[in-house]
BARO-521722 format. One record per residue (C-alpha): x, y, z; residue in three letters. Coordinates in pm, whole numbers. Layout:
! BARO-521722
<rec><east>X</east><north>Y</north><up>Z</up><resn>ALA</resn></rec>
...
END
This chain:
! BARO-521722
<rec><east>1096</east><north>3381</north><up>4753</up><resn>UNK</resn></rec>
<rec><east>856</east><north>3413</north><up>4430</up><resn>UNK</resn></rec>
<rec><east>939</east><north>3768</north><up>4290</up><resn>UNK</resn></rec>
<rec><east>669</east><north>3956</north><up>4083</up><resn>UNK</resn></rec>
<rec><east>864</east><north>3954</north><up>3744</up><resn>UNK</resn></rec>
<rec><east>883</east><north>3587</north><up>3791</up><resn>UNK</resn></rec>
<rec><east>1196</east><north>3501</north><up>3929</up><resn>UNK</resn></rec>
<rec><east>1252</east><north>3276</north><up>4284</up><resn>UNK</resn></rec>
<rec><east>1598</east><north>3233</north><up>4479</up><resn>UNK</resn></rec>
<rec><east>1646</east><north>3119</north><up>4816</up><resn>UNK</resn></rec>
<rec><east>1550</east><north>3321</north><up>5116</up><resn>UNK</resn></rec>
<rec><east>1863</east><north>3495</north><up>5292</up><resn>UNK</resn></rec>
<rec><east>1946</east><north>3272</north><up>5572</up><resn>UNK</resn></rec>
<rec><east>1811</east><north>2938</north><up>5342</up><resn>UNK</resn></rec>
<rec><east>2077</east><north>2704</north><up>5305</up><resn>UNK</resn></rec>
<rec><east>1944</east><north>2504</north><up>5006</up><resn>UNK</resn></rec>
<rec><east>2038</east><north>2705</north><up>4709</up><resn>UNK</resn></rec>
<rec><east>1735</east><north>2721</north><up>4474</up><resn>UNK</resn></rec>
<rec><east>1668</east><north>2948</north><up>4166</up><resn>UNK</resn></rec>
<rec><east>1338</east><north>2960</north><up>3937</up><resn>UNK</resn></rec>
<rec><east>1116</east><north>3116</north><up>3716</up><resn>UNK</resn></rec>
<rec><east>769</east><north>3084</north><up>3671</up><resn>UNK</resn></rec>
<rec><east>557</east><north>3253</north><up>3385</up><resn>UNK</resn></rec>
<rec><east>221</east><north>3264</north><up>3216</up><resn>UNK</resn></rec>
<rec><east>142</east><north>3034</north><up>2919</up><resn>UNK</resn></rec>
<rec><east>-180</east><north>3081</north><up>2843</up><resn>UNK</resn></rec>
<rec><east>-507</east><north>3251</north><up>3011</up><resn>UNK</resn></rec>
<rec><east>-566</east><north>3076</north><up>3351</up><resn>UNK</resn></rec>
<rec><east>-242</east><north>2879</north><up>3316</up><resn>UNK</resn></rec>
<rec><east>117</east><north>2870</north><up>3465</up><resn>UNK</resn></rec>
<rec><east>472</east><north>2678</north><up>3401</up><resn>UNK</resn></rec>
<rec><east>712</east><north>2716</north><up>3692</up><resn>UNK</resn></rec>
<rec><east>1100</east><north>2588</north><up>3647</up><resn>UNK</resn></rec>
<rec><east>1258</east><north>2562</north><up>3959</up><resn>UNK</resn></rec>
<rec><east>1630</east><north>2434</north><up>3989</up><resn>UNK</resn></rec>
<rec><east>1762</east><north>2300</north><up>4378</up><resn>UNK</resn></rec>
<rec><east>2146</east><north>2251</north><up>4375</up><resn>UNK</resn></rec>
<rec><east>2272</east><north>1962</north><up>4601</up><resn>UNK</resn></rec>
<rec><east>2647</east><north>1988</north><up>4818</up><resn>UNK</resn></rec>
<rec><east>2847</east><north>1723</north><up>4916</up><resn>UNK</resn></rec>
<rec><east>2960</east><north>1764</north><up>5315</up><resn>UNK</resn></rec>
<rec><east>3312</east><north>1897</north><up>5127</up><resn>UNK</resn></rec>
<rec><east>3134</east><north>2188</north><up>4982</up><resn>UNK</resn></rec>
<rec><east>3169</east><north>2030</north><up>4622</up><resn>UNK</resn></rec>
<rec><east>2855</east><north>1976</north><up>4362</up><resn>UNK</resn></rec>
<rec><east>2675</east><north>1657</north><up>4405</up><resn>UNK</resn></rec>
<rec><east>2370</east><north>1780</north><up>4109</up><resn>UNK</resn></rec>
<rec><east>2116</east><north>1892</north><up>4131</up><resn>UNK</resn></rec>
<rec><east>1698</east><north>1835</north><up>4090</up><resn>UNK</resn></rec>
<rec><east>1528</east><north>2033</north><up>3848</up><resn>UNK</resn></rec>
<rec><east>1109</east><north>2034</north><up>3868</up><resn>UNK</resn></rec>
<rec><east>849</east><north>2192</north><up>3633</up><resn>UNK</resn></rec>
<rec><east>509</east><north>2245</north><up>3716</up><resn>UNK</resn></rec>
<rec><east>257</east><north>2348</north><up>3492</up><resn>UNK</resn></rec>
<rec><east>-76</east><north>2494</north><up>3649</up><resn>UNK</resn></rec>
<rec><east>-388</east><north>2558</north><up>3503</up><resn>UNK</resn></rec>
<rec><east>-669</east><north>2739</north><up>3739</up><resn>UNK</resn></rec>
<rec><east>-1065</east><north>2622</north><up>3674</up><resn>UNK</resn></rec>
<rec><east>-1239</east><north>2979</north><up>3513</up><resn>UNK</resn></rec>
<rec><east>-1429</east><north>3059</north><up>3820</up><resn>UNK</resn></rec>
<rec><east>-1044</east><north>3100</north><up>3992</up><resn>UNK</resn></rec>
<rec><east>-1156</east><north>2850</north><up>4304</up><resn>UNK</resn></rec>
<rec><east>-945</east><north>2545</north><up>4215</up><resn>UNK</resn></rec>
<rec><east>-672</east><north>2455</north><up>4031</up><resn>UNK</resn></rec>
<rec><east>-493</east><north>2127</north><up>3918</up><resn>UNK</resn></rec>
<rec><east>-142</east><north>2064</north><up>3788</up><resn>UNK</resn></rec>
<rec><east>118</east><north>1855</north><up>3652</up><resn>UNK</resn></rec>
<rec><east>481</east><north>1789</north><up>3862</up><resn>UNK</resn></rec>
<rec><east>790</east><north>1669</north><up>3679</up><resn>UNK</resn></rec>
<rec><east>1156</east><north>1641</north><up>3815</up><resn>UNK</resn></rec>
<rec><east>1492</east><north>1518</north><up>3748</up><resn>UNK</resn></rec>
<rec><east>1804</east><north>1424</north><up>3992</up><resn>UNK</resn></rec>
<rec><east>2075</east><north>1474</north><up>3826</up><resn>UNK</resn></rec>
<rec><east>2450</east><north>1416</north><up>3923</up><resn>UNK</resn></rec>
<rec><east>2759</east><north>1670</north><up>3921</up><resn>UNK</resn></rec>
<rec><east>2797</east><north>1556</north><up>3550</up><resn>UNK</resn></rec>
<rec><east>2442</east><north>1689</north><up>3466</up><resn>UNK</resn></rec>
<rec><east>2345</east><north>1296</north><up>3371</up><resn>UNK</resn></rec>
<rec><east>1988</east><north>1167</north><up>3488</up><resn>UNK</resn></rec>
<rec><east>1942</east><north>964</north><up>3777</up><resn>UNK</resn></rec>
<rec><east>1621</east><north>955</north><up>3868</up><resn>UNK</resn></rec>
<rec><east>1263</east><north>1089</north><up>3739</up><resn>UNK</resn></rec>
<rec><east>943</east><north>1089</north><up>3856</up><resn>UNK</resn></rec>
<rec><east>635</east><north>1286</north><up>3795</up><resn>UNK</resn></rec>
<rec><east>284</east><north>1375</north><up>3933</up><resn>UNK</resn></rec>
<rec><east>-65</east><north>1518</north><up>3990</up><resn>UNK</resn></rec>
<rec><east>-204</east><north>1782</north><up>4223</up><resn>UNK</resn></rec>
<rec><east>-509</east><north>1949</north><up>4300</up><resn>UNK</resn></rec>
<rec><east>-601</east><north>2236</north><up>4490</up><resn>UNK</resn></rec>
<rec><east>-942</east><north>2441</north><up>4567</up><resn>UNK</resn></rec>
<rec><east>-967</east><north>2770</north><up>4740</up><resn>UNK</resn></rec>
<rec><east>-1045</east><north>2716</north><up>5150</up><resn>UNK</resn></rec>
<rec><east>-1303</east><north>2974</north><up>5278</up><resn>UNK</resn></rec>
END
């Protein structure tokens, strides 16, 4: 759930446990942090995977594109895996 100052946490009933933020960084664009925490079957921390997006909406406000990064990271906060990405979007109707 994306609340309007910002914040996002899970959904009651969601059994991933995710917290965010997102916030405005400049006219027409966007950086949302979003943390996912990861359980072993024991109920103990196995890491978690922390992903940024920054967005950037075209001036007309009909498309956007934006950047993806994230991190896995073990119970001992140390990187295991990155990757990043591209997206694009453009308003249907």
């Amino acid at each position: 759930m994306v609340e309007r100052h910002g914040r996002q946490q899970s959904a009651r009933g969601d059994q991933r446990h995710r917290q965010g933020t997102w916030k405005k960084s400049a006219i027409g664009a966007y950086v949302a942090e979003l943390r996912f925490w990861r359980y072993l079957p024991d109920g103990s921390p196995a890491g978690q995977h922390r992903l940024t997006r920054t967005i950037t909406l075209a001036a007309d406000g009909k498309s956007l594109t934006s950047t993806i990064t994230t991190q896995a990271l073990d119970a001992s906060d140390n990187m295991m895996q990155s990757a990043c990405g591209a997206e694009t979007g453009v308003r249907a109707g």
